[in-house]
C-alpha positions as CSV (number, residue, x, y, z in Angstrom):
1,X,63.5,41.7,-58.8
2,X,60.9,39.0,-58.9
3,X,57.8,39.4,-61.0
4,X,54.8,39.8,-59.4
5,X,53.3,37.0,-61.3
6,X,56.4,34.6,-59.8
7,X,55.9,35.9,-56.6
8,X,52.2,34.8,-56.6
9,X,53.4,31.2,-58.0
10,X,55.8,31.0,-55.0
11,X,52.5,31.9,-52.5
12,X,52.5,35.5,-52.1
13,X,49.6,37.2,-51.7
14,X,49.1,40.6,-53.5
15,X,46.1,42.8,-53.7
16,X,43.8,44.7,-51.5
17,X,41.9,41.8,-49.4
18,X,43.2,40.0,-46.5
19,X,42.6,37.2,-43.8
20,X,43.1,40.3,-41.3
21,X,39.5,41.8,-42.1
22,X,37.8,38.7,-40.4
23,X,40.5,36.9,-38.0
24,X,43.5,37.2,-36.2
25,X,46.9,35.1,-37.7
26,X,45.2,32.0,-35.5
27,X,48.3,30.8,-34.2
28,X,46.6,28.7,-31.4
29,X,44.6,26.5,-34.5
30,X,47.6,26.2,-36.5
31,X,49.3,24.9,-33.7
32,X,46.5,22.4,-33.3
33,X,46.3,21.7,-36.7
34,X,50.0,21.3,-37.3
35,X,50.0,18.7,-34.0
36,X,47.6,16.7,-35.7
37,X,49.2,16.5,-39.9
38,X,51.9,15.1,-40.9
39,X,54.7,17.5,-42.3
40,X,54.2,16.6,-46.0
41,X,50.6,16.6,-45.3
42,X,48.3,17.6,-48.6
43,X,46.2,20.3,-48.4
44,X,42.8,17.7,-48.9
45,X,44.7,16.1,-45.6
46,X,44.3,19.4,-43.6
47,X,40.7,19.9,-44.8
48,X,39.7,16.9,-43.5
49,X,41.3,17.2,-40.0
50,X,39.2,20.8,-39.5
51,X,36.5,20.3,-41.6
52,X,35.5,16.7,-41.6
53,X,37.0,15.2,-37.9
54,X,36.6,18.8,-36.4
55,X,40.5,19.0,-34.9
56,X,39.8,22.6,-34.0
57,X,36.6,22.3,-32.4
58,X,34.6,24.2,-34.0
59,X,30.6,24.3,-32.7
60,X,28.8,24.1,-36.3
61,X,29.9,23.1,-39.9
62,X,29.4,26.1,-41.3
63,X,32.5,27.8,-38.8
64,X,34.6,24.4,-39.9
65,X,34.3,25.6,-43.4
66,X,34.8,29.5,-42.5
67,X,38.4,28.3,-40.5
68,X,39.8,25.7,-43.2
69,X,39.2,29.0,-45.8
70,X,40.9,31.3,-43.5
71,X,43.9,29.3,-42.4
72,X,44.1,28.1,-46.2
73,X,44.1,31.8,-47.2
74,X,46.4,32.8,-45.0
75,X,49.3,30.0,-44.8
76,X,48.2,28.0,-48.4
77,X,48.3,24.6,-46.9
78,X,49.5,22.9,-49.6
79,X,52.8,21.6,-49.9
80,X,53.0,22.7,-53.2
81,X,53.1,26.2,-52.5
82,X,57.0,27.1,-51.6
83,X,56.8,29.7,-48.9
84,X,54.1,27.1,-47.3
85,X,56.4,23.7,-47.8
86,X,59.5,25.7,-46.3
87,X,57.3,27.5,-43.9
88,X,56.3,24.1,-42.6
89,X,59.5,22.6,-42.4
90,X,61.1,24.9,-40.5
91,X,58.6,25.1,-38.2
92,X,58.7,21.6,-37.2
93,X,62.3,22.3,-36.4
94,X,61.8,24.8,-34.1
95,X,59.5,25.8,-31.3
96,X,60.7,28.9,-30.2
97,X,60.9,30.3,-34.0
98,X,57.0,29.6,-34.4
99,X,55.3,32.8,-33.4
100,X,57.7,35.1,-35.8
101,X,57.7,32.6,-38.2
102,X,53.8,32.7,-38.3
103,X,54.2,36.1,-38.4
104,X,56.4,36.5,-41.4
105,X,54.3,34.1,-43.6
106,X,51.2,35.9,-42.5
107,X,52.7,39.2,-43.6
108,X,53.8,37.4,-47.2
109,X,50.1,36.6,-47.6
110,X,48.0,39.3,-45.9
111,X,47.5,42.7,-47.6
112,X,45.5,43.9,-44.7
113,X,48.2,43.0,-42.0
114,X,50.9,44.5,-44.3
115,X,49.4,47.9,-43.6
116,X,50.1,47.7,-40.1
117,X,54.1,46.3,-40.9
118,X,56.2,49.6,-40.6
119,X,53.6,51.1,-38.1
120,X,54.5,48.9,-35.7
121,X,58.3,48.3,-36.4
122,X,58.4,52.0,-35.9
123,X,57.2,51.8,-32.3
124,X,60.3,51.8,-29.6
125,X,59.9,48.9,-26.9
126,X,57.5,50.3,-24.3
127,X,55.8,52.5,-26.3
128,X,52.2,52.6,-26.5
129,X,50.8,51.4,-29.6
130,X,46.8,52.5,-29.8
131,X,44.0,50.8,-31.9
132,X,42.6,53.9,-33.4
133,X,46.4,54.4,-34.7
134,X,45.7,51.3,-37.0
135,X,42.3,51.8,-38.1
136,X,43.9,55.6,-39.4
137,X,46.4,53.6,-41.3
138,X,44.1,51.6,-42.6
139,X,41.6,54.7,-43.9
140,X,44.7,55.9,-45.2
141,X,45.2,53.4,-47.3
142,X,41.3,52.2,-48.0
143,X,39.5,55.4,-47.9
144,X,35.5,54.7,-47.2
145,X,35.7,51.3,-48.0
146,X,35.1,49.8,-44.2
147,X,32.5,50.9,-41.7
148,X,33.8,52.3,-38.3
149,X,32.7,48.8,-36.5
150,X,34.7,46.8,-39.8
151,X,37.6,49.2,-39.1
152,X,37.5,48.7,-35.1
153,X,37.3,44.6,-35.6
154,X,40.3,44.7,-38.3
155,X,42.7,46.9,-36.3
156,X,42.0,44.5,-33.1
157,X,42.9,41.2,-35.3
158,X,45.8,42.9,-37.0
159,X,47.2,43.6,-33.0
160,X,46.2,40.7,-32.1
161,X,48.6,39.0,-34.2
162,X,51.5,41.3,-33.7
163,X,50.9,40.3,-29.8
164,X,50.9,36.6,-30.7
165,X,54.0,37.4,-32.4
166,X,55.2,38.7,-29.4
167,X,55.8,42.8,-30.9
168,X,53.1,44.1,-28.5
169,X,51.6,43.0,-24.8
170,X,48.6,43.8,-23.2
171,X,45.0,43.2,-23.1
172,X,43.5,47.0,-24.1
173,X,46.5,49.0,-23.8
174,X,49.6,47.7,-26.2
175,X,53.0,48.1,-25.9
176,X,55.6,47.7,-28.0
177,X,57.5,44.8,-26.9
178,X,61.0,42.7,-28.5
179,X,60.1,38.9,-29.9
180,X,61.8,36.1,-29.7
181,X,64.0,35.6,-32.9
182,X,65.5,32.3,-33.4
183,X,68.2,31.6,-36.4
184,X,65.2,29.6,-38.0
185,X,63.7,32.9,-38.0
186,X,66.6,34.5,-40.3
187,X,66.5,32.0,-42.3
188,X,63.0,32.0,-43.4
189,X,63.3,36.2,-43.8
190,X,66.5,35.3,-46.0
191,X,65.0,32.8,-47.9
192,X,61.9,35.2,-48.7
193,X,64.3,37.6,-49.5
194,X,65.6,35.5,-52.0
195,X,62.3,34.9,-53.5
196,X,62.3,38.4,-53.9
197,X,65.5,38.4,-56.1
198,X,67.6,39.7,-53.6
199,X,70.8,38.0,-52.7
200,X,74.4,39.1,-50.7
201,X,74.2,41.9,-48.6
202,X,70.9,42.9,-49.9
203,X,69.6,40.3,-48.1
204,X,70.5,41.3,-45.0
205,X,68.7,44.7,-45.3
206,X,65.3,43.8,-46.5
207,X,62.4,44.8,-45.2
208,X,62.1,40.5,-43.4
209,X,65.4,41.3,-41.8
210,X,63.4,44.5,-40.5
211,X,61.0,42.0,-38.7
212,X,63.8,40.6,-36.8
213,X,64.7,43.6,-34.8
214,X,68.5,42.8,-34.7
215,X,71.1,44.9,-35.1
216,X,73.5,44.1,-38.3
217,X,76.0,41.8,-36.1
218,X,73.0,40.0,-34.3
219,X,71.6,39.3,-37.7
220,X,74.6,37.7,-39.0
221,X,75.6,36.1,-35.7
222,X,72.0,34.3,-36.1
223,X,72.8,33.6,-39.8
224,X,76.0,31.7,-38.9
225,X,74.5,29.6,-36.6
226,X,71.6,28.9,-39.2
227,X,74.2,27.8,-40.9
228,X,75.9,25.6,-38.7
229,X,72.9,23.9,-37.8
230,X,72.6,22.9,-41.6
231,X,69.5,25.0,-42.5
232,X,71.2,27.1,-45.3
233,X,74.7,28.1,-46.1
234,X,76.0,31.1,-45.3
235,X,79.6,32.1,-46.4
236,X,80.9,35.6,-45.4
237,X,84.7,36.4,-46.3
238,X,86.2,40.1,-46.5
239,X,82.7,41.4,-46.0
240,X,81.1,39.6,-49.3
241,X,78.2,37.4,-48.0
242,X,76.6,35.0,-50.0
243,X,73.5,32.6,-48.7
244,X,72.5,29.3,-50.8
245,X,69.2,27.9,-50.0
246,X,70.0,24.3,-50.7
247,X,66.8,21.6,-51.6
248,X,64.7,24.7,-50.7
249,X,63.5,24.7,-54.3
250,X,62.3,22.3,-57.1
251,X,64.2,23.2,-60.7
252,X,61.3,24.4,-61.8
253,X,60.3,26.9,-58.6
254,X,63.9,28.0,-59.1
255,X,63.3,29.1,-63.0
256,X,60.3,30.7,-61.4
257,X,62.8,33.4,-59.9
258,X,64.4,34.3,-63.3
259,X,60.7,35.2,-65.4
């Protein structure tokens, strides 16, 4: 498996704080951002369009500066980064795949938000999915360390985002609810699967194929046509799958995987 000083290189997020404790994933300012940057856009590029030209329209300076931190804590912005430079790519290939995508990156870089992962996943469509069910999972995991109003704010942002994601729907009262999964999707949870030193089958039972909510055919059906539309290479012959990543990776980011 990948070290977890690789897996920081590659833009993973480890530790105990998160983005989740203060906002929701902001899918709605990304989206603005993302309209307004080129693709290869630098990360100084991105600071300037929120902080300097005010893209997201933000009232002072001060929230400017509080955003850019946020949606550079959460997503990198900075092409260097790999799961951020693939992240990026794909999603400029697909509309549909945004929201999950989002998602998944969110849940490579969020501690916080990672709490709430297998909660949720556990949930069958239409059931009920309660705010106070979060904020015990996160006293579970963070005993005394947030005040009830801190725990309230964080369980609200952390299901916020699972409804942008389209898991959940509802204003109060959440319900478990099946997202839209595109084959960009798989192949962004492959591809971080791969980061993770995982490759064949293993890939296709990972905890980002869990996020997909697909059964094992529908996951390879969406792999194949991932495939087919040129976005990896998936070969699966006599039940032995194998899944290249081509121009994914620098040579270097690639030695990264073997430390």
């Amino acid at each position: 498996m990948t070290s977890n000083e690789s897996l920081n290189k590659l833009g993973y997020r480890l530790g105990r704080g998160g983005t989740h404790a203060a906002r929701t994933m902001m899918l709605e300012e990304l989206t603005l951002l993302f309209g307004r940057t080129a693709p290869d856009a630098a990360r100084d590029d991105y600071r300037e369009q929120i902080v300097s030209l005010n893209a997201l329209g933000k009232p002072t300076q001060k929230s400017r500066e509080l955003t850019f931190g946020h949606l550079a804590e959460l997503y990198a912005l900075d092409p260097a980064i790999p799961v951020f430079r693939v992240f990026r790519n794909l999603w400029e290939r697909d509309e549909l795949a945004r929201p999950l995508l989002t998602l998944t990156l969110a849940l490579a870089r969020d501690p916080v938000l990672r709490l709430s992962e297998s909660f949720v996943l556990s949930k069958a469509e239409g059931e009920q999915v309660r705010r106070e069910d979060v904020e015990a999972l996160i006293v579970a995991a963070e005993p005394d360390r947030f005040s009830p109003a801190t725990l309230k704010s964080i369980a609200q942002n952390i299901n916020g985002s699972w409804t942008q994601a389209g898991f959940l729907a509802g204003r109060v009262r959440k319900t478990r609810t099946m997202p839209t999964v595109t084959p960009t999707n798989i192949t962004f949870a492959l591809f971080l699967g791969h980061l993770e030193g995982l490759s064949g089958q293993r890939l296709f039972t990972s905890r980002w194929m869990s996020l997909m909510c697909g059964s094992p055919g529908e996951l390879e059906a969406l792999a194949n046509s991932a495939s087919h539309r040129g976005q990896i290479v998936f070969l699966n012959a006599g039940g032995v799958k194998e899944v290249r990543f081509p121009g994914f990776l620098t040579a270097d980011e690639e030695q990264w995987l073997d430390e």
